[in-house]
C-alpha positions as CSV (number, residue, x, y, z in Angstrom):
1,X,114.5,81.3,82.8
2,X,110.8,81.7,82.6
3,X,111.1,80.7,78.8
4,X,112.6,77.8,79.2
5,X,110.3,76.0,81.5
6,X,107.8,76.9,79.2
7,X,109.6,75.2,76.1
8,X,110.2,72.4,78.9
9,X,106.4,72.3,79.2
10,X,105.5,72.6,75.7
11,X,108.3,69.3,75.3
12,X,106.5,67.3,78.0
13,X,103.1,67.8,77.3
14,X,104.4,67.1,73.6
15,X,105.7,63.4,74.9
16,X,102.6,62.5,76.5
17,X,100.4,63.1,73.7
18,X,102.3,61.2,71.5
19,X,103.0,58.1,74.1
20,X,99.4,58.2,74.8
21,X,98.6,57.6,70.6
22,X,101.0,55.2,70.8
23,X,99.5,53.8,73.6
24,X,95.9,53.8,71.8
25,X,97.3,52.3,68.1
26,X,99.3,49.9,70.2
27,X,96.0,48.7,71.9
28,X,93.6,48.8,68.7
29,X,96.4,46.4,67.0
30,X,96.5,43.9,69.5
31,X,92.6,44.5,70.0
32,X,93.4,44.0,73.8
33,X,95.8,45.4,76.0
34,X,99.3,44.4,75.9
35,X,102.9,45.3,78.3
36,X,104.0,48.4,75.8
37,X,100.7,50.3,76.0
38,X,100.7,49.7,79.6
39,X,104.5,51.1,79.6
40,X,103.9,54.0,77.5
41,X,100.8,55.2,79.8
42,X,103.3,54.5,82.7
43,X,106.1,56.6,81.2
44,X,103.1,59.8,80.5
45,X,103.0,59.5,84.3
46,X,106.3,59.7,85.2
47,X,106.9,62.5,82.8
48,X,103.8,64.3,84.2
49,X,105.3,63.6,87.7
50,X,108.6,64.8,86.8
51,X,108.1,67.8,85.1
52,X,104.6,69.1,87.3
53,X,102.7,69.5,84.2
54,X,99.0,69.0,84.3
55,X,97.8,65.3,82.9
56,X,95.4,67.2,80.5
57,X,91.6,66.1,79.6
58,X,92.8,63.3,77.1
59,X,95.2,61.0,79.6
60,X,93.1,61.8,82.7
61,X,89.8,60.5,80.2
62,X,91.3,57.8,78.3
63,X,93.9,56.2,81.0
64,X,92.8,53.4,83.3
65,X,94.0,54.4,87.0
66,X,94.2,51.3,88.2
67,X,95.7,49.1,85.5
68,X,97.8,52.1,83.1
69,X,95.8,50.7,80.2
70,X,94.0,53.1,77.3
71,X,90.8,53.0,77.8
72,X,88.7,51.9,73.7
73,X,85.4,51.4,74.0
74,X,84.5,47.8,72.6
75,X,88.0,47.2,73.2
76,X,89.0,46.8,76.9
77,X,86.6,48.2,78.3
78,X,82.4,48.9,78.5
79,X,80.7,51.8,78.1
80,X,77.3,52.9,80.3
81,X,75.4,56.0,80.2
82,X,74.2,56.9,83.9
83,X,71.3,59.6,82.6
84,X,69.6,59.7,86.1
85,X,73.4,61.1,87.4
86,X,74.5,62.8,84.5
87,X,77.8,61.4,83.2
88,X,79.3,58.3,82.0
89,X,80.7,55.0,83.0
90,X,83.9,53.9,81.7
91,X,84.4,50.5,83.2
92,X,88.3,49.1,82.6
93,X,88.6,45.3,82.4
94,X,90.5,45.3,85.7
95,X,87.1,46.4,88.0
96,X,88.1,50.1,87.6
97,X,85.5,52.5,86.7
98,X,85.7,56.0,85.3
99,X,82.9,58.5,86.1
100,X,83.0,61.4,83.2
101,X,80.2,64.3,83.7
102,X,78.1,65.1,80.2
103,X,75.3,67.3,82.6
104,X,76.1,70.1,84.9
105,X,74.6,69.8,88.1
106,X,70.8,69.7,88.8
107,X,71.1,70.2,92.7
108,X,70.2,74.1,93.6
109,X,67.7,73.6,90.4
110,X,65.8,71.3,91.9
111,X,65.5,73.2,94.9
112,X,63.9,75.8,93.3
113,X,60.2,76.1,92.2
114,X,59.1,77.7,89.0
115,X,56.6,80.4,89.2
């Protein structure tokens, strides 16, 4: 039993890698987003719903919450760098915006001094 859901896992997570490159050539063709991308993003959720597998880095990154477009730079959406913060801002044509860390965090190092 234990082997199966694993091939069950190793299916799914399988699926929504390769809906979310279709999802990503889909966009870059149409240089916009369009219906099918949007669909395919949708049907990476449902699978990750459906079979409890995690979304992984890539979908959770490049997958707007709010609309269930890809995310492409220059594409659909902007791209800021919030150094003072330490991560990124991915902001999705629809008003969403995606925060991504690049910096742990500074807090307990700036409450120490250096000697």
């Amino acid at each position: 039993m234990i082997r199966n859901q694993e091939l069950v896992k190793d299916v799914a997570e399988g699926r929504i890698r390769r809906l979310i490159s279709l999802a990503k050539a889909r966009t870059l063709q149409q240089r916009g987003s369009d219906a099918l991308s949007k669909k395919y993003v949708q049907i990476a959720h449902n699978i990750v719903s459906h079979y409890k597998v995690s979304a992984g880095r890539e979908m959770k990154r490049e997958a707007c919450a709010g609309c269930d477009s890809v995310l492409i730079p220059g594409v659909n959406c902007s791209v800021r760098l919030a150094s003072q913060y330490g991560y990124i801002v991915y902001r999705c044509r629809c008003g969403e915006e995606k925060h991504i860390r690049y910096r742990e965090s500074l807090g307990p190092k700036l409450l120490q001094k250096k000697v």
